[in-house]
C-alpha positions as CSV (number, residue, x, y, z in Angstrom):
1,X,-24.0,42.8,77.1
2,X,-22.3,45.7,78.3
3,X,-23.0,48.7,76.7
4,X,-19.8,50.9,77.7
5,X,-17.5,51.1,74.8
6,X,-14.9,53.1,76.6
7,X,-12.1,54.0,73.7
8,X,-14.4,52.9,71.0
9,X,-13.9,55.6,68.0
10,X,-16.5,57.7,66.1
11,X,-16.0,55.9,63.4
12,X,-16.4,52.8,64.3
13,X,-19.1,53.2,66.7
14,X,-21.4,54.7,63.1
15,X,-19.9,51.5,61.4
16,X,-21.5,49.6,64.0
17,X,-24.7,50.9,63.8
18,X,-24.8,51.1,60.4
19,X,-24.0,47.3,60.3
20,X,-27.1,46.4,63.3
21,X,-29.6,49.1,61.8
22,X,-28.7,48.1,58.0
23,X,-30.9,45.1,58.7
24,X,-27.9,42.6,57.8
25,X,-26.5,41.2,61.1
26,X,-27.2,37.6,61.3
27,X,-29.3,36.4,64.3
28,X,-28.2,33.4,65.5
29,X,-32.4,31.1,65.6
30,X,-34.0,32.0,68.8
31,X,-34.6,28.4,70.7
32,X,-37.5,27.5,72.8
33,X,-36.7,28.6,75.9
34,X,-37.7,25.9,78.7
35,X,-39.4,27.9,81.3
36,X,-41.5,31.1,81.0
37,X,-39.6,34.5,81.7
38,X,-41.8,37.1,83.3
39,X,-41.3,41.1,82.0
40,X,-43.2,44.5,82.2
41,X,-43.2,46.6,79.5
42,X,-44.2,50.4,80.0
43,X,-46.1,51.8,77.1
44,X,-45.1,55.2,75.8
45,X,-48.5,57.0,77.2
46,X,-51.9,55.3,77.8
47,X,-53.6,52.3,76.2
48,X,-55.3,53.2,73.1
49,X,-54.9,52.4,69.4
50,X,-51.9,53.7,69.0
51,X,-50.0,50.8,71.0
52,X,-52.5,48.1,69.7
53,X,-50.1,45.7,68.9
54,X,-48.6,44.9,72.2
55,X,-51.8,43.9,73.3
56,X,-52.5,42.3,70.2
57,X,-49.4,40.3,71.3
58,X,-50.9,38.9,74.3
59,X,-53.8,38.0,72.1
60,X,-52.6,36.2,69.7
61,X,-49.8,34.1,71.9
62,X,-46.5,35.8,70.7
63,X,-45.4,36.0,73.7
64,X,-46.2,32.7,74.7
65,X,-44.9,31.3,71.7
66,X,-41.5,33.1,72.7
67,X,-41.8,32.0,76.9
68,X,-42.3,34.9,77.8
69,X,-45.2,36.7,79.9
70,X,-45.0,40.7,79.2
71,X,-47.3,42.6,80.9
72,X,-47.7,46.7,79.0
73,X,-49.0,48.9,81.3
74,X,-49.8,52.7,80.4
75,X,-48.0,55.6,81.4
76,X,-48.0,59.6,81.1
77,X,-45.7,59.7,78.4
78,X,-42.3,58.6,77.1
79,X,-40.4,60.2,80.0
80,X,-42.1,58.4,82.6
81,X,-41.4,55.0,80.5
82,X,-38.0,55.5,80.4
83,X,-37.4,56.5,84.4
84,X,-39.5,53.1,85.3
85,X,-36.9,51.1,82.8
86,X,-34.0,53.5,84.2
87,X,-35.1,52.6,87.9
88,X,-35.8,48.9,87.4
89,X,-38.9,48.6,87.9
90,X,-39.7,48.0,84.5
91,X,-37.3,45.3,81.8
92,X,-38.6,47.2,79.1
93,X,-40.1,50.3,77.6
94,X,-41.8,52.1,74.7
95,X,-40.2,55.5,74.2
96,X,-39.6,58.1,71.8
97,X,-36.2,58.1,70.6
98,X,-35.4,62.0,71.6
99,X,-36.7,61.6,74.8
100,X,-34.0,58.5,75.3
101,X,-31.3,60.8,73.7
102,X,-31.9,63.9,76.4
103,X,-32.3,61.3,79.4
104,X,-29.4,59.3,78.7
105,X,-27.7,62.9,78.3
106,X,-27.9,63.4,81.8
107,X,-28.3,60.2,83.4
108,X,-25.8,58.1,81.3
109,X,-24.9,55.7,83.4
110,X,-28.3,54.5,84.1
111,X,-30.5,55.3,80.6
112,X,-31.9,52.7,79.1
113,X,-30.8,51.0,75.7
114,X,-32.7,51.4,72.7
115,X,-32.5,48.1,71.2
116,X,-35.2,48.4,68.0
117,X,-36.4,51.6,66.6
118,X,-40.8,51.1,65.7
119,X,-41.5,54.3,64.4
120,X,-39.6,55.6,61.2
121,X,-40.8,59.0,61.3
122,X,-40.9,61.6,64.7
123,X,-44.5,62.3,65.0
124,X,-43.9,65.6,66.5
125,X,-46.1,68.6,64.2
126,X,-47.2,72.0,64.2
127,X,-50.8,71.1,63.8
128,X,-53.1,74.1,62.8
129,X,-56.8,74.0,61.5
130,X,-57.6,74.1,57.7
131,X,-59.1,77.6,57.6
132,X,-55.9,79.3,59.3
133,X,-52.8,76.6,58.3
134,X,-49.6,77.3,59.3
135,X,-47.8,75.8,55.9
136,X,-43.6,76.6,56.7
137,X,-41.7,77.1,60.1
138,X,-41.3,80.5,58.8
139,X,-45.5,81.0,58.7
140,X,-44.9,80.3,62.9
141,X,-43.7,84.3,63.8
142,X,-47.3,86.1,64.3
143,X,-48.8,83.4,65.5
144,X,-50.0,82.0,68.5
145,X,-48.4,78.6,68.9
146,X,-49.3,76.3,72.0
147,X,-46.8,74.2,73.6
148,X,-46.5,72.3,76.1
149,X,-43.8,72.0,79.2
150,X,-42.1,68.5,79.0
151,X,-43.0,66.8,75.6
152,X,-40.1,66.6,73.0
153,X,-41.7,68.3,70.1
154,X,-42.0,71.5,72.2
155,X,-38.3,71.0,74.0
156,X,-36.9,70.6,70.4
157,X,-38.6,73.8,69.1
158,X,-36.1,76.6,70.0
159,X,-33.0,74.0,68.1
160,X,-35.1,73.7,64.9
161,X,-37.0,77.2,64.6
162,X,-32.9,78.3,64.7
163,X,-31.8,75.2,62.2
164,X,-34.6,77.4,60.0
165,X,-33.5,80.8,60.2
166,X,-35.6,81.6,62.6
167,X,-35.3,83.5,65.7
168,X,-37.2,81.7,68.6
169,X,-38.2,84.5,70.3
170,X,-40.2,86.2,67.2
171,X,-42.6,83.2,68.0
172,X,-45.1,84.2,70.5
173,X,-45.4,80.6,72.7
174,X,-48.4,80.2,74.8
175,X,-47.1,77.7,77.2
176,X,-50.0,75.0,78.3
177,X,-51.0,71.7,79.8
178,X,-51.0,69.3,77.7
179,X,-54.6,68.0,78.6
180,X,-56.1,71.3,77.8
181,X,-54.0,71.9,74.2
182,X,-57.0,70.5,71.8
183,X,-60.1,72.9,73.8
184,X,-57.3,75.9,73.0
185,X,-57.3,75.5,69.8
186,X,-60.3,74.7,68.8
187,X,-61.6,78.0,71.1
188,X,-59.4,79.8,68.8
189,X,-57.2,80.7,71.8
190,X,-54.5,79.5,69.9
191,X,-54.0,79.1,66.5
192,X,-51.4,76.4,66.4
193,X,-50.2,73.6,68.5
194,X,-47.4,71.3,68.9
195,X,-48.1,67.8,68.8
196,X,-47.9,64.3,68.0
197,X,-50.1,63.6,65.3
198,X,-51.0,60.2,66.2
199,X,-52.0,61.4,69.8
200,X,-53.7,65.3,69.1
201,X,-55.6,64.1,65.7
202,X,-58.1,61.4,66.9
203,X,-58.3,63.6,69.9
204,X,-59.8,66.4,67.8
205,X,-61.9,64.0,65.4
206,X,-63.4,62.9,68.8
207,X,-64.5,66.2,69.4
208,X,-66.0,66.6,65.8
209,X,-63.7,67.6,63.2
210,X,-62.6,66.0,60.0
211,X,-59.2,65.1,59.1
212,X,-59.5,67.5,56.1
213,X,-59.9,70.2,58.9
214,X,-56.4,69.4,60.5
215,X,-53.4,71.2,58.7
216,X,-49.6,69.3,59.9
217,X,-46.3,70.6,59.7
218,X,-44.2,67.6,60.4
219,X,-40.8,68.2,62.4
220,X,-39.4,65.6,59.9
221,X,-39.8,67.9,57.2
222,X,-38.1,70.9,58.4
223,X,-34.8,69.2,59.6
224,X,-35.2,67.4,62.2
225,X,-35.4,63.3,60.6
226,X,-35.4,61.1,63.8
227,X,-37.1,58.1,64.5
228,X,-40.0,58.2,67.1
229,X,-41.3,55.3,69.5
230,X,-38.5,52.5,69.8
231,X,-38.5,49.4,72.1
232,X,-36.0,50.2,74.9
233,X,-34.0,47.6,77.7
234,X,-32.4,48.6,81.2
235,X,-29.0,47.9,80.8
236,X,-28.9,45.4,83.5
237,X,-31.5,43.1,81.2
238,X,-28.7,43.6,78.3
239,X,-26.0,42.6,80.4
240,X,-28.0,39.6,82.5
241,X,-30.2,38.4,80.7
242,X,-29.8,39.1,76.8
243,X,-31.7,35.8,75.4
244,X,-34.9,37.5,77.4
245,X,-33.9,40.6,75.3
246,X,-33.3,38.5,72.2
247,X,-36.7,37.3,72.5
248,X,-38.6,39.9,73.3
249,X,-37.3,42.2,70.2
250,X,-38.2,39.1,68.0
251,X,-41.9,39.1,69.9
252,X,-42.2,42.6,69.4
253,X,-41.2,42.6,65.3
254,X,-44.0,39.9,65.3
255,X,-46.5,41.9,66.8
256,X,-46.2,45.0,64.7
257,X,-46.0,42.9,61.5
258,X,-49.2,40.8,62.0
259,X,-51.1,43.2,63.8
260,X,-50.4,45.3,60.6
261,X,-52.2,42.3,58.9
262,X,-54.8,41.9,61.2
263,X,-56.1,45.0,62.3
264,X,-59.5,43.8,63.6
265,X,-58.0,41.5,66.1
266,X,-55.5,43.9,67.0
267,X,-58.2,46.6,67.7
268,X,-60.2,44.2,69.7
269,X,-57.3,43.3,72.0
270,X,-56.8,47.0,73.3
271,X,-60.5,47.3,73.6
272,X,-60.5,44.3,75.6
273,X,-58.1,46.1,78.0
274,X,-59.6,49.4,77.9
275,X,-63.4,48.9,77.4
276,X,-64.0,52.9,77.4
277,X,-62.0,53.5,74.4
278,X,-63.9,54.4,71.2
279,X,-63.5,51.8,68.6
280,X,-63.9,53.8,65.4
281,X,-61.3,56.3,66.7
282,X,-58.5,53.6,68.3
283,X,-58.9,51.5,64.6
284,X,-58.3,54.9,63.1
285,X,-55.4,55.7,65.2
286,X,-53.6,52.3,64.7
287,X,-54.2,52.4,60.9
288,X,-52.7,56.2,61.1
289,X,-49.6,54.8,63.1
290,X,-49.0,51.7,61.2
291,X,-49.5,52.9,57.8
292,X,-48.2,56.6,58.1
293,X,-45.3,56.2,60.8
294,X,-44.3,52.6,60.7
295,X,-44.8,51.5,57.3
296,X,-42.4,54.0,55.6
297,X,-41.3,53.0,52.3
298,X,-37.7,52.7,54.0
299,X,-39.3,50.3,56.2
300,X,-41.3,48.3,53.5
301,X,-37.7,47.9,51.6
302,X,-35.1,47.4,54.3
303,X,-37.5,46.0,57.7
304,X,-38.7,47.5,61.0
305,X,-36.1,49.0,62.4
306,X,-34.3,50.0,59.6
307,X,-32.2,53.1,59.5
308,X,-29.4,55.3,57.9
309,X,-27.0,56.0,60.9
310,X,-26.4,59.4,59.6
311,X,-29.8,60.4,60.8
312,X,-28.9,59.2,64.6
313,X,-26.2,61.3,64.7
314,X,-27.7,64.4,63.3
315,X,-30.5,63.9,65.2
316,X,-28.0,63.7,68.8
317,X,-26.1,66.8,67.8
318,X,-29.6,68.5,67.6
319,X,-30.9,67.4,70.5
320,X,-27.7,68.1,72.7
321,X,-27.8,71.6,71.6
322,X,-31.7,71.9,71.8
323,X,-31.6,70.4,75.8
324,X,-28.0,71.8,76.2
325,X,-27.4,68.3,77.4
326,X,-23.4,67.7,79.7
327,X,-22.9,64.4,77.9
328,X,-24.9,63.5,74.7
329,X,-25.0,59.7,73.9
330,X,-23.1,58.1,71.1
331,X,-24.8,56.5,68.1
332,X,-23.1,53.1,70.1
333,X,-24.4,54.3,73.5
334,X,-27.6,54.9,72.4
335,X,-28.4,51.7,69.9
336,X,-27.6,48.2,70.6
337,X,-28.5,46.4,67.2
338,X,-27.7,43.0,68.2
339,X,-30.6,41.7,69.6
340,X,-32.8,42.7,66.4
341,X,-34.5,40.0,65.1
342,X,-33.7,38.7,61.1
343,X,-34.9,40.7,58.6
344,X,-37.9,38.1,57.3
345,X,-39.3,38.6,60.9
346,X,-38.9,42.6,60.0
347,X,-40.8,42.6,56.9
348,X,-44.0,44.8,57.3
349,X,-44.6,45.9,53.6
């Protein structure tokens, strides 16, 4: 399906949306395919708990069930997900929804298609320790915050420190590599960070703490409401091959939802892949993720994927003028809701 809708209006590009995210578009039944169809997907960062399910996947033979062979491989993060999906070298992705927004911004004519969102709330946080929180945006000026050069929570920073009154240079950034962010702060050399929770938490409970420890200041919270991880397609898999794409949303709903019910199993399959990994921190991270950012009560009423189209574009207009991006995606550019599966195959409560 081509996703160019030269002339379309505003209006009914949000109608649109609203009608593929609004969980009610009928989905024709998704037949047995009669010969396997082979597809990479590229994870959102490396193999841990956090991505469970698409290994769980494998596991559990949704994708056979579905004909198709998916191989997830890890990556460096979101932006190197969507460049392997951009270049082709990938049919699918794992990728935080900002991260889409600000590459189809400036590389429109090949960025990738988000096709179902998986994570209902941005993950992004100002994460402080107990004894020193950092409680309001406002709380950030006098501090030492850490960020980091490339991730979206610390490219969106300057857009909503001004969408809370405040002026972005009063906040004294110590820029970093992202690999040495946790030893900052817990050397005190730092007294906040900005994170993902799901990623910086079990890091730090690896290295001793308690969750009660951790103090988070959720982006979501303070005006910026996006979704986070989403399953993206190249365009040329939308416009070739859209059964493939049919099937591989439906196979990805699946996953989620009975990985959710089988947490175990699911654990075990990403352990099977990555026999370094710690178990008691990757079940930890998956129940985090599933619980805290998939299984929103929006979600648990209206389905994986679910979403007001209001918060799409509110979330665009941010990002364009966070990343001063030439040519921000439309709500219609961006989402392709068609090839979400029914809503019974959605159901994660």
């Amino acid at each position: 399906m081509d996703m160019k809708l030269t002339g379309t209006t505003r209006r009914t590009a949000l109608k649109t949306a609203a009608a593929a995210a609004g969980a009610l578009v009928a989905m024709p039944y998704v037949a047995r395919a009669q010969s396997t169809d082979a597809a990479k997907l590229a994870l959102e960062f490396r193999i841990y708990g956090g991505n469970a399910p698409l290994f769980y996947a494998t596991e559990a033979g949704i994708y056979k069930d579905l004909n198709l062979n998916i191989t997830p491989d890890g990556s460096s993060g979101s932006g190197e997900a969507i460049t392997r999906v951009a270049s082709g070298a990938y049919e699918f992705g794992l990728a935080d929804a900002s991260a889409v927004v600000e590459f189809a911004g400036r590389n429109p004519e090949a960025a990738p298609v988000i096709i179902m969102p998986i994570f209902d709330v941005f993950p992004a946080v100002v994460l402080s320790l107990a004894k020193k929180p950092v409680k309001s945006m406002k709380e950030l000026v006098g501090v030492k915050l850490g960020t980091g050069t490339a991730d979206a929570g610390s490219k969106i920073l300057p857009a909503l420190l001004a969408l809370n009154n405040i002026d972005p240079k009063s906040v004294n950034r110590v820029t970093m590599d992202v690999k040495l962010r946790d030893t900052m702060l817990l050397k005190g050399d730092v007294d906040a960070v900005i994170a993902f929770d799901y990623t910086a938490i079990f890091n730090l409970m690896d290295n001793g703490l308690k969750l009660e420890d951790i103090n988070l200041l959720y982006y979501a919270d303070s005006g910026f409401n996006f979704f986070g991880n989403s399953l993206i397609a190249s365009q040329a898999m939308i416009k070739d091959k859209p059964d493939v794409v049919r099937r591989m949303a439906l196979a990805v709903a699946r996953a989620w939802v009975q990985a959710s019910k089988n947490r175990e199993a699911a654990t075990a399959a990403v352990l099977k892949r990555e026999k370094l990994l710690n178990p008691k921190i990757e079940r930890a991270r998956m129940d985090w993720v599933i619980d805290r950012l998939v299984r929103t009560e929006n979600v648990k009423k209206n389905g994986l994927g679910a979403f007001e189209p209001k918060r799409m574009e509110d979330s665009i207009k941010l990002l364009a003028q966070s990343l001063d991006l030439p040519k921000p995606p439309t709500p219609a550019t961006l989402f392709n809701g068609s090839f979400m599966p029914p809503l019974s195959e959605r159901m994660i409560g």
